[in-house]
C-alpha beads as a LAMMPS data file, in Angstrom:
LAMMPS data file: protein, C-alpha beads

68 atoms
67 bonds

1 atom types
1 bond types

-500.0 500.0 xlo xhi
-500.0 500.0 ylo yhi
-500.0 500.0 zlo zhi

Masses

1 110.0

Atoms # bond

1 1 1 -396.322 344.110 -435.782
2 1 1 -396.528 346.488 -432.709
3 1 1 -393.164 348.183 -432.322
4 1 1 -392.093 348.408 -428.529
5 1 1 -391.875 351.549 -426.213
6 1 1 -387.938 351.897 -427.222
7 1 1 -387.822 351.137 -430.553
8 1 1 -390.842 353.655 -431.106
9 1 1 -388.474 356.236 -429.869
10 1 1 -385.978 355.600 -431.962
11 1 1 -387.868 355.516 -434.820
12 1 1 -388.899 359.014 -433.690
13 1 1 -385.257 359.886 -433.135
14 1 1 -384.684 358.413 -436.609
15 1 1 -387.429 360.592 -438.688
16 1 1 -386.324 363.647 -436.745
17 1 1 -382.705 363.819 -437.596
18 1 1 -383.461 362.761 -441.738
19 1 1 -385.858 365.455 -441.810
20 1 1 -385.972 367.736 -444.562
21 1 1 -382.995 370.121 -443.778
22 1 1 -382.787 374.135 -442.688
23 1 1 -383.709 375.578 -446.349
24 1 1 -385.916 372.573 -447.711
25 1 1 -383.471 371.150 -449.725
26 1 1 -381.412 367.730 -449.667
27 1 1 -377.879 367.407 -450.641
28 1 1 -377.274 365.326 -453.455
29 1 1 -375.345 362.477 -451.204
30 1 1 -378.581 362.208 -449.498
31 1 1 -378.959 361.958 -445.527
32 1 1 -377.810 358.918 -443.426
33 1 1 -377.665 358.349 -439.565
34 1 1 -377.295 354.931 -437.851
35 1 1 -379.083 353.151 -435.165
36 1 1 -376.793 351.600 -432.696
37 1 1 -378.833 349.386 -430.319
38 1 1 -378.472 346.100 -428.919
39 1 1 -378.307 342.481 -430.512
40 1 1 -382.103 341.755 -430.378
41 1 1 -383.027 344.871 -429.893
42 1 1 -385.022 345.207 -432.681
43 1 1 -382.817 347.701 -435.090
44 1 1 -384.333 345.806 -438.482
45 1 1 -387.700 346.394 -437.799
46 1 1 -386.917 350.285 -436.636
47 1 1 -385.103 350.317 -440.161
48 1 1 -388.436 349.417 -441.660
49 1 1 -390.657 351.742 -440.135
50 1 1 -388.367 354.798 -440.133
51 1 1 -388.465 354.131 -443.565
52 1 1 -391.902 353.854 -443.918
53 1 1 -392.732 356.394 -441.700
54 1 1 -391.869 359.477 -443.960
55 1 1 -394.226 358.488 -446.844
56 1 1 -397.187 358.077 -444.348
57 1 1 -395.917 361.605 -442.986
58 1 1 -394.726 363.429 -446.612
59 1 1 -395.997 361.521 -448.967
60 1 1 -394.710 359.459 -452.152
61 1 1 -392.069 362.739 -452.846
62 1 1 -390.274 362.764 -449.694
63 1 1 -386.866 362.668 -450.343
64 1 1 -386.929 364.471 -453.960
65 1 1 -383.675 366.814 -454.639
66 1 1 -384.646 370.648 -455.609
67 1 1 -383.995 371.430 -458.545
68 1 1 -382.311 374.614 -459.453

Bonds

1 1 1 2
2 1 2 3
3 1 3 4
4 1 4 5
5 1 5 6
6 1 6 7
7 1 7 8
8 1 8 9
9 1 9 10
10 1 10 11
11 1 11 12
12 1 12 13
13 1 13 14
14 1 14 15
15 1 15 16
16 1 16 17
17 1 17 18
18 1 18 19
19 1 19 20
20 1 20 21
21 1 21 22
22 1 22 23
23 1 23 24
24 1 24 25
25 1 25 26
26 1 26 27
27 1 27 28
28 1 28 29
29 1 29 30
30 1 30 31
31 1 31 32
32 1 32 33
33 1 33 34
34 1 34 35
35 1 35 36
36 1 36 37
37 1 37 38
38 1 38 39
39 1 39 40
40 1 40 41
41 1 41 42
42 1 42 43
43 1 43 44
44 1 44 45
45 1 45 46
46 1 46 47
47 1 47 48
48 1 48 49
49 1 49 50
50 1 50 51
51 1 51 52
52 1 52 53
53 1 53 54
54 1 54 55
55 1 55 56
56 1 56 57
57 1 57 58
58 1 58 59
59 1 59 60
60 1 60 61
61 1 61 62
62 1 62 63
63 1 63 64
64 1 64 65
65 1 65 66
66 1 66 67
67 1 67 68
């Protein structure tokens, strides 16, 4: 399914702010942010493809802790 102009952008917005942070490494509680959009707006299928969108981008190891 084609996403629409506004929920491309915040799938954008999405992948930008749960990037990998300053340093490289992720804190163990992980990252989180929240879409806030309308009802019918379309926030499950953002969900899906910010998710998806890092392993086309990073690969299958996106997200791994460093390890000290």
């Amino acid at each position: 399914m084609e996403l629409r102009p506004h929920q491309v952008e915040s799938v954008e917005n999405v992948v930008r702010i749960l990037g990998t942070p300053p340093g490289g490494c992720m804190p163990p509680e992980g990252l989180r942010t929240q879409v806030i959009a309308a009802t019918g707006s379309g926030k499950t299928l953002i969900a899906a493809d910010a998710g998806h969108s890092p392993l086309e981008r990073w690969g299958p190891n996106v997200g791994c802790g460093c390890r000290a």
